[in-house]
N, CA, C, O and CB atoms as a CASP TS submission, in Angstrom:
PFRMAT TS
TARGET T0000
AUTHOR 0000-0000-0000
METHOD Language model
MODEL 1
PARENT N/A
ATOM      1  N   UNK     1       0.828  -1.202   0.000  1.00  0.00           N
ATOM      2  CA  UNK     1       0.000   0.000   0.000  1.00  0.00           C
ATOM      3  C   UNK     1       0.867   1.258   0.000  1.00  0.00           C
ATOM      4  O   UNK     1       0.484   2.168  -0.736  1.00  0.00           O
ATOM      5  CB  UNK     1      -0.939   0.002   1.214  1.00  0.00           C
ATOM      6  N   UNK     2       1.811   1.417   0.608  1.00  0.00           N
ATOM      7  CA  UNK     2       2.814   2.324   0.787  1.00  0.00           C
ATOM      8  C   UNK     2       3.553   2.433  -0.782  1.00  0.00           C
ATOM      9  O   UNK     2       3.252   3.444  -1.418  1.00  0.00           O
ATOM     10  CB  UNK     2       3.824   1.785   2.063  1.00  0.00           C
ATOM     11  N   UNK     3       4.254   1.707  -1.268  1.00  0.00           N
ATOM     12  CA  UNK     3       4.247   1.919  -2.754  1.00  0.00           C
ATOM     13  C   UNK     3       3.276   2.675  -3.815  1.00  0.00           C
ATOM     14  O   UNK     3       3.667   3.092  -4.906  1.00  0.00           O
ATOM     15  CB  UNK     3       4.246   0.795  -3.140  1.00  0.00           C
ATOM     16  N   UNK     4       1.895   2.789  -3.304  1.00  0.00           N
ATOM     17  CA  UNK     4       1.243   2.729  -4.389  1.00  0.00           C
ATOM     18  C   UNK     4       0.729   4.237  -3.866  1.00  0.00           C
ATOM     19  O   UNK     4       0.342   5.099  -4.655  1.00  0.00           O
ATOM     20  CB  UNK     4       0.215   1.355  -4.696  1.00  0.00           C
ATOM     21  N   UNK     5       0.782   4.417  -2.447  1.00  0.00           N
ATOM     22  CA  UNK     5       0.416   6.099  -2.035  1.00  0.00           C
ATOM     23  C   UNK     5       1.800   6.561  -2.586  1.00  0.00           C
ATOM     24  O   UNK     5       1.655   7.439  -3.436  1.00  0.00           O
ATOM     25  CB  UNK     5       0.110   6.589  -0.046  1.00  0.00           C
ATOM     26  N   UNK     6       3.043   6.240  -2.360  1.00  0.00           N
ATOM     27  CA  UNK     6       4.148   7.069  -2.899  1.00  0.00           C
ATOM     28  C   UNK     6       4.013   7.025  -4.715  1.00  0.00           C
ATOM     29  O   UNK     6       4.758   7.815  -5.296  1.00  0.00           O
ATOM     30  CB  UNK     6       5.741   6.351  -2.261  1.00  0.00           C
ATOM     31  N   UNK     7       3.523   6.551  -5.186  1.00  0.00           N
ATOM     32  CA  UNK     7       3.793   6.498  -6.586  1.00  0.00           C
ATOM     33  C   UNK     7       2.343   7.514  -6.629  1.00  0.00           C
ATOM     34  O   UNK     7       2.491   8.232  -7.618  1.00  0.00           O
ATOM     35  CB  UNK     7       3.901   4.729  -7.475  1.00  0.00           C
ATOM     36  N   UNK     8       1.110   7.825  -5.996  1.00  0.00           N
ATOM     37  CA  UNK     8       0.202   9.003  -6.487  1.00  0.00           C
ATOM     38  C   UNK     8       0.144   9.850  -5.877  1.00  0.00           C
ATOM     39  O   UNK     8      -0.586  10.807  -6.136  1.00  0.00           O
ATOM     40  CB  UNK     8      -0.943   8.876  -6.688  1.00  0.00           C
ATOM     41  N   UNK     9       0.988   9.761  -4.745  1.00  0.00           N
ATOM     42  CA  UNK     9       1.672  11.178  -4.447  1.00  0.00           C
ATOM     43  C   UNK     9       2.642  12.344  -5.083  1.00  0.00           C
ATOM     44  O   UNK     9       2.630  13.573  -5.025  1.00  0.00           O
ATOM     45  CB  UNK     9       2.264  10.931  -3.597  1.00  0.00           C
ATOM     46  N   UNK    10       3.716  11.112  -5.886  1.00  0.00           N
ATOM     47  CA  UNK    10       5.014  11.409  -6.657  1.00  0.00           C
ATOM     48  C   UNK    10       4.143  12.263  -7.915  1.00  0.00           C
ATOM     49  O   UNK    10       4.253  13.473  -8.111  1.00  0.00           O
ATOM     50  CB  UNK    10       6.057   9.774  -7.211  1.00  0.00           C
ATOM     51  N   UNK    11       3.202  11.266  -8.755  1.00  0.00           N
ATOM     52  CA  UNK    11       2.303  11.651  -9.896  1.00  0.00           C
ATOM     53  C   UNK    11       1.798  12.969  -9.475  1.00  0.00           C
ATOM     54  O   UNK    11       1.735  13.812 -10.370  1.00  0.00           O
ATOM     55  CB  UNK    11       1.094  10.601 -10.194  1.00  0.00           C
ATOM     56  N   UNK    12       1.495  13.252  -8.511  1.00  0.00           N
ATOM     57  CA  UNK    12       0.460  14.387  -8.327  1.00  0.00           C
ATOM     58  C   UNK    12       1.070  16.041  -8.124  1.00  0.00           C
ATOM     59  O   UNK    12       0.647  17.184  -8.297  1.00  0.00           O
ATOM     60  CB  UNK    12      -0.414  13.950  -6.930  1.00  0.00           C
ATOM     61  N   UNK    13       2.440  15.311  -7.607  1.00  0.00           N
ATOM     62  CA  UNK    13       3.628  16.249  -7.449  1.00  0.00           C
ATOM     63  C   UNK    13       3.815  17.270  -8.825  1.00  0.00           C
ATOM     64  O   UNK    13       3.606  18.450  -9.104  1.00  0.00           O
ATOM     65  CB  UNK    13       5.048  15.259  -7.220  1.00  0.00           C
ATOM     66  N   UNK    14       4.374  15.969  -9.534  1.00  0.00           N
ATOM     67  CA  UNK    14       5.338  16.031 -11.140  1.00  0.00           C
ATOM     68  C   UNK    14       4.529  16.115 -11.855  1.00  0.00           C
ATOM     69  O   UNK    14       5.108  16.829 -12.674  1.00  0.00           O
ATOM     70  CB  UNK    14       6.272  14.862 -11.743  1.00  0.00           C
ATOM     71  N   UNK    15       3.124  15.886 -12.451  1.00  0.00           N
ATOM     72  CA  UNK    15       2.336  15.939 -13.230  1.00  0.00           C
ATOM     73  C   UNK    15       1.199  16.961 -12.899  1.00  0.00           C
ATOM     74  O   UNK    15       1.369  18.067 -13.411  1.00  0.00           O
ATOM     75  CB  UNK    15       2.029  14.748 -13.419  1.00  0.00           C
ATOM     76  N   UNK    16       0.146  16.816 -12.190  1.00  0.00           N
ATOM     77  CA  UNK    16      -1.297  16.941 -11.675  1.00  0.00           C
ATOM     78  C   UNK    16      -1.055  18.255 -11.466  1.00  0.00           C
ATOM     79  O   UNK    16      -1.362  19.086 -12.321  1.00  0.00           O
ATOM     80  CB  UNK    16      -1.868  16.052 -10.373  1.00  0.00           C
ATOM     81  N   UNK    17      -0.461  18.604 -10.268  1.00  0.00           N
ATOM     82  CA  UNK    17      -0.350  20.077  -9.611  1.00  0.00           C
ATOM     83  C   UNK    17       0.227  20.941 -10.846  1.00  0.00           C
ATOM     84  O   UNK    17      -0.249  22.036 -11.145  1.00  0.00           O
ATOM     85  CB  UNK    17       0.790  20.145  -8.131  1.00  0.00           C
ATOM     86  N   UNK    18       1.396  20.287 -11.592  1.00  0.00           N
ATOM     87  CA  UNK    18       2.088  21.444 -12.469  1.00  0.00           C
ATOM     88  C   UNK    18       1.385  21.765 -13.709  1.00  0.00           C
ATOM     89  O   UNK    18       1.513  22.857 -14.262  1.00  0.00           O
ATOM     90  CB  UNK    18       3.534  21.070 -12.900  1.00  0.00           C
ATOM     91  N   UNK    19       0.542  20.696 -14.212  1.00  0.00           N
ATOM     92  CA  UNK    19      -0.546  20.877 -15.458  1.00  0.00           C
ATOM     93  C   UNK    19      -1.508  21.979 -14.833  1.00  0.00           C
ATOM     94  O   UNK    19      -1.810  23.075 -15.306  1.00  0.00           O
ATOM     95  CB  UNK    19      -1.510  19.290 -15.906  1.00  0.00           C
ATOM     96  N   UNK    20      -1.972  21.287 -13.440  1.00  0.00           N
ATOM     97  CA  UNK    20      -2.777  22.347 -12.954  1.00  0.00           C
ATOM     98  C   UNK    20      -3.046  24.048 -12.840  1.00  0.00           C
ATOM     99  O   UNK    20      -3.935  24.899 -12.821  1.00  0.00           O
ATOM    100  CB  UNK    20      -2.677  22.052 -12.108  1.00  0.00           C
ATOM    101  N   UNK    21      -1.668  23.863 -12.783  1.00  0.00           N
ATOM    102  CA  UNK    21      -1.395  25.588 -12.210  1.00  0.00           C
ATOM    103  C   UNK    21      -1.198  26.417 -13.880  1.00  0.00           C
ATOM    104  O   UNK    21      -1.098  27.639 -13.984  1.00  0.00           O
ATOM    105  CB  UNK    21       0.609  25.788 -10.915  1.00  0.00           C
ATOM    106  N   UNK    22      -1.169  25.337 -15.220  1.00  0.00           N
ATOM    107  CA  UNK    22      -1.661  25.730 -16.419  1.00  0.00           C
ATOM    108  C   UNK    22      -2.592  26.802 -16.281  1.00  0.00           C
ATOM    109  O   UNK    22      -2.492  28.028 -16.265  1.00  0.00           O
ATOM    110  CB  UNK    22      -2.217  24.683 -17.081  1.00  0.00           C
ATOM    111  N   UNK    23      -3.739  25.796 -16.164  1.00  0.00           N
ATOM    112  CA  UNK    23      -5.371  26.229 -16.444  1.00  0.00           C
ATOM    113  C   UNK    23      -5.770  27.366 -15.337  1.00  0.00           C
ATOM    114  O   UNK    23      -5.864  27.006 -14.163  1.00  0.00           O
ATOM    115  CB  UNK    23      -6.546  24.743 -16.220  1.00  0.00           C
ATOM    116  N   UNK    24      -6.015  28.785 -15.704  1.00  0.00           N
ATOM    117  CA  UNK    24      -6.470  29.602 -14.571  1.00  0.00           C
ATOM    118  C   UNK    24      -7.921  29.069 -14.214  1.00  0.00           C
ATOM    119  O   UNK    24      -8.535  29.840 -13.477  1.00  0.00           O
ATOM    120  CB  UNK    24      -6.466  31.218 -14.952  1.00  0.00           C
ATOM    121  N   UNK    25      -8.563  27.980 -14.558  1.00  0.00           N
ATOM    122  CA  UNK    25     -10.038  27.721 -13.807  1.00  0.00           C
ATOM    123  C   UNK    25      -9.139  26.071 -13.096  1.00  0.00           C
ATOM    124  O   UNK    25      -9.735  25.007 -13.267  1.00  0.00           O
ATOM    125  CB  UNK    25     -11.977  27.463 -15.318  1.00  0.00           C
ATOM    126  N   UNK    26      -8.653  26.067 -12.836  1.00  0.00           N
ATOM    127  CA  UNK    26      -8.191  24.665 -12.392  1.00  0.00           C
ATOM    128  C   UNK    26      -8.537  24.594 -10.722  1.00  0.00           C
ATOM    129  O   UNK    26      -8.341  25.713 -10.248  1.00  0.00           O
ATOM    130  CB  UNK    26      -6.395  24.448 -12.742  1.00  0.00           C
ATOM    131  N   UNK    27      -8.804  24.022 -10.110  1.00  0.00           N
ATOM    132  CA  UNK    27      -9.120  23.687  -8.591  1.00  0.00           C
ATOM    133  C   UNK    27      -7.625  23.767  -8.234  1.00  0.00           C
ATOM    134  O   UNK    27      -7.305  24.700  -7.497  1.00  0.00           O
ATOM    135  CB  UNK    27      -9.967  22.063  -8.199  1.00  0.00           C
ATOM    136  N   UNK    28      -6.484  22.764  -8.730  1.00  0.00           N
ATOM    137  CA  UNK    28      -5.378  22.701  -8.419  1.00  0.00           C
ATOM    138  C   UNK    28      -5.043  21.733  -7.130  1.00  0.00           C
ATOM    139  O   UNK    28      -4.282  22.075  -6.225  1.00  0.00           O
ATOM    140  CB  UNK    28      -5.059  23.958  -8.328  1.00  0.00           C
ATOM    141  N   UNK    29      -5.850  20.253  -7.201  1.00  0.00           N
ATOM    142  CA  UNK    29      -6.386  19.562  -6.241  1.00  0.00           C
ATOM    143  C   UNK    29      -4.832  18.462  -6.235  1.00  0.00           C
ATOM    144  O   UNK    29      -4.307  17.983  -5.230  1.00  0.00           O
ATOM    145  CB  UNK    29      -8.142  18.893  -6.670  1.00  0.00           C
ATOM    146  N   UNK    30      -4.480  18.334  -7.345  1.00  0.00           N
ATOM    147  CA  UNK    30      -3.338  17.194  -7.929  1.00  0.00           C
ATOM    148  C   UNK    30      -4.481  15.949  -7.926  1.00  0.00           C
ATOM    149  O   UNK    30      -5.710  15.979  -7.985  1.00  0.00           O
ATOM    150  CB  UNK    30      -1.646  16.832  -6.676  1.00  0.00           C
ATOM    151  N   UNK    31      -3.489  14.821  -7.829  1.00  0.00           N
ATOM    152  CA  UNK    31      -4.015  13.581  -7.518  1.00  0.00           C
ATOM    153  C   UNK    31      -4.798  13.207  -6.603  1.00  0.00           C
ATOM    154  O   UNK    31      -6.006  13.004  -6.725  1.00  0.00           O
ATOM    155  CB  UNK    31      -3.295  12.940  -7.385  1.00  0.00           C
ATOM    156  N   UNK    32      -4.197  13.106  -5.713  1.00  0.00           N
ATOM    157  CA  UNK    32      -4.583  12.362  -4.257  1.00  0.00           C
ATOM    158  C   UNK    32      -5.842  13.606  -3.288  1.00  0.00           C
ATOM    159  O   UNK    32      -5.593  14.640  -2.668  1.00  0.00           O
ATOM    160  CB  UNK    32      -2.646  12.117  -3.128  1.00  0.00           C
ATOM    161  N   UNK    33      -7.051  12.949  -3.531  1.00  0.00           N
ATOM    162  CA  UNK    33      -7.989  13.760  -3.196  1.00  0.00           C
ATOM    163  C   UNK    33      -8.577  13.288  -1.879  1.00  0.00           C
ATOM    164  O   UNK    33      -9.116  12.187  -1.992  1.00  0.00           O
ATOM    165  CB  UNK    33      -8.918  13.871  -4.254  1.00  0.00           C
ATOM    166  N   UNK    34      -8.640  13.992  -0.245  1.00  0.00           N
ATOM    167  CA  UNK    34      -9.328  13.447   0.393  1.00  0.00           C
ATOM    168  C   UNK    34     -10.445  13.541   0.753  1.00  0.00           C
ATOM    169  O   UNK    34     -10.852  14.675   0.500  1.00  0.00           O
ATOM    170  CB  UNK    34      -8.966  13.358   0.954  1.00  0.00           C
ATOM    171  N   UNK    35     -11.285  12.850   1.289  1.00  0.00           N
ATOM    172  CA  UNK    35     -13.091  12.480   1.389  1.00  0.00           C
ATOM    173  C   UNK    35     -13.410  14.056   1.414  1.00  0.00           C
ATOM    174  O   UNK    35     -14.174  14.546   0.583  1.00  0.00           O
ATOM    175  CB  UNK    35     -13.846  11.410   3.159  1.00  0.00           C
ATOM    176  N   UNK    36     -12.796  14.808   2.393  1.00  0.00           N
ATOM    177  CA  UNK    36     -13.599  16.420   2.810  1.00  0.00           C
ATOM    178  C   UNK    36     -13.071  16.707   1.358  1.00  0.00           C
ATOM    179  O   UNK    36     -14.008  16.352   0.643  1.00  0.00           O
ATOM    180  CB  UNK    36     -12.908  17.733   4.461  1.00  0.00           C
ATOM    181  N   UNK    37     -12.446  16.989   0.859  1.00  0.00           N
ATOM    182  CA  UNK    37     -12.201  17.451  -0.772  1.00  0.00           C
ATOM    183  C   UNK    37     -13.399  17.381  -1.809  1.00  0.00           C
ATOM    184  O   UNK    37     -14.129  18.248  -2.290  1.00  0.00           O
ATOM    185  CB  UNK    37     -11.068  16.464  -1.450  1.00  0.00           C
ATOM    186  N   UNK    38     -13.313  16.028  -1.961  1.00  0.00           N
ATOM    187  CA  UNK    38     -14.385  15.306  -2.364  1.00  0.00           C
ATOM    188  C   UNK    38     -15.750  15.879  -2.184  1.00  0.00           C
ATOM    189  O   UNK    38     -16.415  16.541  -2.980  1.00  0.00           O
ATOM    190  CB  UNK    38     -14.315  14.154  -1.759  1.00  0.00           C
ATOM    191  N   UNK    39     -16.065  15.439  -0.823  1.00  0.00           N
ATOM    192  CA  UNK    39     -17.467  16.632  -0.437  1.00  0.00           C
ATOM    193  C   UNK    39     -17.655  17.713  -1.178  1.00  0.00           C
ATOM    194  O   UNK    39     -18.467  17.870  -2.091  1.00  0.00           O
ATOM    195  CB  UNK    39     -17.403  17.372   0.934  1.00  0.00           C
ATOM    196  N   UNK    40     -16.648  18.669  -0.627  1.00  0.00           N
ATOM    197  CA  UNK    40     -16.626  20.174  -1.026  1.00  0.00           C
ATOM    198  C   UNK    40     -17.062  20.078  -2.131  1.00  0.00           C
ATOM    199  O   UNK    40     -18.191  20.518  -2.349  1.00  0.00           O
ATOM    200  CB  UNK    40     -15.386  20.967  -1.036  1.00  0.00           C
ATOM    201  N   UNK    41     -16.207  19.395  -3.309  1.00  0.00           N
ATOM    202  CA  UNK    41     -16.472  19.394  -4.661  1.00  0.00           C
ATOM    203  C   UNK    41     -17.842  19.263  -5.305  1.00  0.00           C
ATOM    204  O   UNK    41     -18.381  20.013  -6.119  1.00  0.00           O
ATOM    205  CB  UNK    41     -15.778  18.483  -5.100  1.00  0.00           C
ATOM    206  N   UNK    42     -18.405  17.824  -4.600  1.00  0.00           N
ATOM    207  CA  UNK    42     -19.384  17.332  -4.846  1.00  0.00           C
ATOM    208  C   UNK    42     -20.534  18.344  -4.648  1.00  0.00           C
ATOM    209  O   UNK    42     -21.200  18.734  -5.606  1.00  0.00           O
ATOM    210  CB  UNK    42     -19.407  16.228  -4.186  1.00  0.00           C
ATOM    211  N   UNK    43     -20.832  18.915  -2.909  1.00  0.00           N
ATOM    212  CA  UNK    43     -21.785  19.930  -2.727  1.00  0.00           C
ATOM    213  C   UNK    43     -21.495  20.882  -3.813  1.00  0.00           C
ATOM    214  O   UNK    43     -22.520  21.003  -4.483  1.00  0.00           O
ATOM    215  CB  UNK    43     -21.740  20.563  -1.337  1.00  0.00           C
ATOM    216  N   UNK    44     -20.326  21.771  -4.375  1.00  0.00           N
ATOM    217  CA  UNK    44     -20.467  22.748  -5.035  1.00  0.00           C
ATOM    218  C   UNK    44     -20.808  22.307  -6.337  1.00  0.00           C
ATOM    219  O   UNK    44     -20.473  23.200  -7.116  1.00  0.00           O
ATOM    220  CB  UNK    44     -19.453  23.516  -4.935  1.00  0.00           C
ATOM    221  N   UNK    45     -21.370  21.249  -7.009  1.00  0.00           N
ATOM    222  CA  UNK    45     -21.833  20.790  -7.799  1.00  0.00           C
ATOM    223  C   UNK    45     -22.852  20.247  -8.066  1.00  0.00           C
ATOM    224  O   UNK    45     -23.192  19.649  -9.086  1.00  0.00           O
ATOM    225  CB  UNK    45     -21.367  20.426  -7.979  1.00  0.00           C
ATOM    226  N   UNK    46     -23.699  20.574  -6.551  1.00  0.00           N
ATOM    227  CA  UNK    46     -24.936  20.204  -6.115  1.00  0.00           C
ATOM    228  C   UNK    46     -25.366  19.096  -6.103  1.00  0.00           C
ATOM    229  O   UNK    46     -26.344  18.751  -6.765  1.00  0.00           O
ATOM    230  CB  UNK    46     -25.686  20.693  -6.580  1.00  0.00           C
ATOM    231  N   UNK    47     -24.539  18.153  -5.154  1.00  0.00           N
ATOM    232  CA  UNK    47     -24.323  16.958  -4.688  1.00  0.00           C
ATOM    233  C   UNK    47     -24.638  16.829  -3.151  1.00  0.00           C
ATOM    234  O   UNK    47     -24.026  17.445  -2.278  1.00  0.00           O
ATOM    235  CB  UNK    47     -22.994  16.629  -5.018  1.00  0.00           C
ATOM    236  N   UNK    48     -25.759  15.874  -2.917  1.00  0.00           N
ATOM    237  CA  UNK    48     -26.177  15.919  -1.699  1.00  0.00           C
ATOM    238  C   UNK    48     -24.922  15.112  -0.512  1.00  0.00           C
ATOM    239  O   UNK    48     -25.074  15.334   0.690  1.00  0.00           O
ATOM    240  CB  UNK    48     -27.697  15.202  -1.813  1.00  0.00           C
ATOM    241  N   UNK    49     -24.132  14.505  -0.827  1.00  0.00           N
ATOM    242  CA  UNK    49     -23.101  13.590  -0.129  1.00  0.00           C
ATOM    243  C   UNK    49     -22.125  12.380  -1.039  1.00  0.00           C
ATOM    244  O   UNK    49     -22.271  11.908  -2.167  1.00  0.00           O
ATOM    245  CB  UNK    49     -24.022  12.780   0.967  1.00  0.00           C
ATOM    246  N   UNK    50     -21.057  12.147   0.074  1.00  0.00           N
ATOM    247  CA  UNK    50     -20.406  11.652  -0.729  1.00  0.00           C
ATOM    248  C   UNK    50     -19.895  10.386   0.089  1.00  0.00           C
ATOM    249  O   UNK    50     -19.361  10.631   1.171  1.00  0.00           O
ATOM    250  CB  UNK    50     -19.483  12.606  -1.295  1.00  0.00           C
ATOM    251  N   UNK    51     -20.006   9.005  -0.327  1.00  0.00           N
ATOM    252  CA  UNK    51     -19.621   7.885   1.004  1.00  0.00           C
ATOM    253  C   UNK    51     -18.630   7.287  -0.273  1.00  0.00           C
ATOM    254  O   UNK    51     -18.791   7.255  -1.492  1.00  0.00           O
ATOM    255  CB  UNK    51     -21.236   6.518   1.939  1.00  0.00           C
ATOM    256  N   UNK    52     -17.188   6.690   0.910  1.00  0.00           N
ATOM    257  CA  UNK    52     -16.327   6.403   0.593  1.00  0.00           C
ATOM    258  C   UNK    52     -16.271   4.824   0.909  1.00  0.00           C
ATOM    259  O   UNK    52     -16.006   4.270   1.976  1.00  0.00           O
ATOM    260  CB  UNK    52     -15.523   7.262   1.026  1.00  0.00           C
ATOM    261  N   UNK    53     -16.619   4.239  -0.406  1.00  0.00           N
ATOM    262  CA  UNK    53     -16.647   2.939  -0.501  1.00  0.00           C
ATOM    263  C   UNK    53     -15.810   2.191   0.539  1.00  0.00           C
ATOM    264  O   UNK    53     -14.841   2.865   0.888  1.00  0.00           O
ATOM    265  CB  UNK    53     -16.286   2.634  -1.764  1.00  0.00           C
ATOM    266  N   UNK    54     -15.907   0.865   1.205  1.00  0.00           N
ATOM    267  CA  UNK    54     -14.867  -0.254   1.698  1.00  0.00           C
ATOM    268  C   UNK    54     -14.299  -1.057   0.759  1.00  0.00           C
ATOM    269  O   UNK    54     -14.036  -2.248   0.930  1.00  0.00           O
ATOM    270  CB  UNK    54     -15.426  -1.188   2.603  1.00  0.00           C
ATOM    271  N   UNK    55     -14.086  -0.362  -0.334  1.00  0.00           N
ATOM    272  CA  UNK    55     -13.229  -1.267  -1.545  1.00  0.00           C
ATOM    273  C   UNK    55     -11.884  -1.285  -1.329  1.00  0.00           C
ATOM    274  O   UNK    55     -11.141  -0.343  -1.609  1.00  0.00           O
ATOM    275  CB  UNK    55     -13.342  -0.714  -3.049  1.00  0.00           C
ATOM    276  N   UNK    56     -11.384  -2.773  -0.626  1.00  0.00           N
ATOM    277  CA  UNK    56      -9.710  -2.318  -0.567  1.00  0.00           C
ATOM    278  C   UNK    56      -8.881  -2.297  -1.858  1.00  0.00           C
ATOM    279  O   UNK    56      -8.691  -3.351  -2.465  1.00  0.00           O
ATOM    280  CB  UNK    56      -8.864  -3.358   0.365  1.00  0.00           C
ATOM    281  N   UNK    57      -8.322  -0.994  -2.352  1.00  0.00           N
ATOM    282  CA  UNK    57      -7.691  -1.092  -3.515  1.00  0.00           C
ATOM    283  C   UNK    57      -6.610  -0.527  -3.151  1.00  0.00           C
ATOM    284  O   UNK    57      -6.683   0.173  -2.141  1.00  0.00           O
ATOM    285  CB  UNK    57      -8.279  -0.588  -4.642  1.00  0.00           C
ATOM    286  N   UNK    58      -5.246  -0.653  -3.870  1.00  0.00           N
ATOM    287  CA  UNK    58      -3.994  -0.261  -3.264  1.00  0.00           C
ATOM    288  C   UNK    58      -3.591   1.867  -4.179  1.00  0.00           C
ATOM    289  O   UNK    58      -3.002   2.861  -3.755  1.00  0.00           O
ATOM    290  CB  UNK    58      -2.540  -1.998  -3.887  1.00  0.00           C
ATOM    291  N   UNK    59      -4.497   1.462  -5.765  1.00  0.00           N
ATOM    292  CA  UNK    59      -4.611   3.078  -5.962  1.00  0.00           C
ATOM    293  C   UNK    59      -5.784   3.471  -5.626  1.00  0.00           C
ATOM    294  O   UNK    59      -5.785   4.142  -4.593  1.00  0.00           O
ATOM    295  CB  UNK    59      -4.404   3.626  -7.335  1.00  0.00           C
ATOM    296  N   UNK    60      -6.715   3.319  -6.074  1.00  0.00           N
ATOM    297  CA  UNK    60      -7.614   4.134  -6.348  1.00  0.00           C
ATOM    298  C   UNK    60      -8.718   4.141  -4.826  1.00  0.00           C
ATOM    299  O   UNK    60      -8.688   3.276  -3.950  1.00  0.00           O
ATOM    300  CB  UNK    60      -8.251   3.619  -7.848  1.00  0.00           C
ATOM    301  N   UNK    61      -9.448   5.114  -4.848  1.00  0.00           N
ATOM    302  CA  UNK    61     -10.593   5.050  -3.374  1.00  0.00           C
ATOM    303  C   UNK    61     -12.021   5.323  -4.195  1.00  0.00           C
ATOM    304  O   UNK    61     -12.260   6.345  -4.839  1.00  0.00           O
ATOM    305  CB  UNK    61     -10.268   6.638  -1.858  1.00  0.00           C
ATOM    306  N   UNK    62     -12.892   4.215  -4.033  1.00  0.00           N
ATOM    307  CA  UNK    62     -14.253   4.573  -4.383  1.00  0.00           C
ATOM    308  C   UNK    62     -15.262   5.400  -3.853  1.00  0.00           C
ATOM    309  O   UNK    62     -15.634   4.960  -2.765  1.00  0.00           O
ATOM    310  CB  UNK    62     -14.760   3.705  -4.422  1.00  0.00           C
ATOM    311  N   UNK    63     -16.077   6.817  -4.324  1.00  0.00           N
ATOM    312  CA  UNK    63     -16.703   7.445  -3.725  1.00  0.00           C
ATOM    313  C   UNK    63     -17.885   7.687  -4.798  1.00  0.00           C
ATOM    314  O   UNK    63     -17.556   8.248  -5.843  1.00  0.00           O
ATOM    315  CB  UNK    63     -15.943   8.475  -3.148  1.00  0.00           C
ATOM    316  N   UNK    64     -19.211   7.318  -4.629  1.00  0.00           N
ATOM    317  CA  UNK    64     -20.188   7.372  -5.544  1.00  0.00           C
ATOM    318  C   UNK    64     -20.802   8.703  -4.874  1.00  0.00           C
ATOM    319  O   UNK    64     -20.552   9.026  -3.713  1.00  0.00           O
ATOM    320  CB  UNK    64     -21.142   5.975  -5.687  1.00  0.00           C
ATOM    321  N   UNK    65     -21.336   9.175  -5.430  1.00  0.00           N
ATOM    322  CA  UNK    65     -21.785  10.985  -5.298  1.00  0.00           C
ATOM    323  C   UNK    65     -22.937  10.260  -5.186  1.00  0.00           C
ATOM    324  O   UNK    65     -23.159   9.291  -5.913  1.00  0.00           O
ATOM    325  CB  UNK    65     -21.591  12.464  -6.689  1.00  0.00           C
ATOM    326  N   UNK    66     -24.163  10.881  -3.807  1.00  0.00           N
ATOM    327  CA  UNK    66     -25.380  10.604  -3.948  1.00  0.00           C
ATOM    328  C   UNK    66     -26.386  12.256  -4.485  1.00  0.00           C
ATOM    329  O   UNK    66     -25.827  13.199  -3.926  1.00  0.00           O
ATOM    330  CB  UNK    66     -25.750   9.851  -2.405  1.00  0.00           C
ATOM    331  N   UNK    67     -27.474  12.707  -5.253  1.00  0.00           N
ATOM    332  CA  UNK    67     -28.198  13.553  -4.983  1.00  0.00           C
ATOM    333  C   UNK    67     -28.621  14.526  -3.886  1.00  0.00           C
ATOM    334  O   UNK    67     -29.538  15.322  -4.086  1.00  0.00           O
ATOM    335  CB  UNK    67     -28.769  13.111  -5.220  1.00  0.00           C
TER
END
């Protein structure tokens, strides 16, 4: 698991953040997004909540947006 947070941490570093800071409408979030992030995003998109799956995966975290 530790491999796989350092490798979308590293990505989010070197890639995500620096593409980001491109685009003047960009959030500028990088990769690695956490649940309150998520929320935020979701409500300002008029998203009633956001639950963070028990899917053990070593990248990715599941979060289905409810209404």
């Amino acid at each position: 698991m530790k491999l796989a947070a350092d490798f979308d941490y590293g990505w989010s570093v070197l890639h995500c953040l620096a593409v980001g800071l491109l685009d003047e409408d960009s959030a500028r979030t990088g990769t690695v997004l956490r649940p309150g992030t998520v929320l935020a995003y979701a409500a300002e998109a008029g998203f009633g909540g956001v639950e963070v799956l028990p899917i053990a995966h070593d990248f990715w975290r599941f979060c289905p947006l409810t209404p």
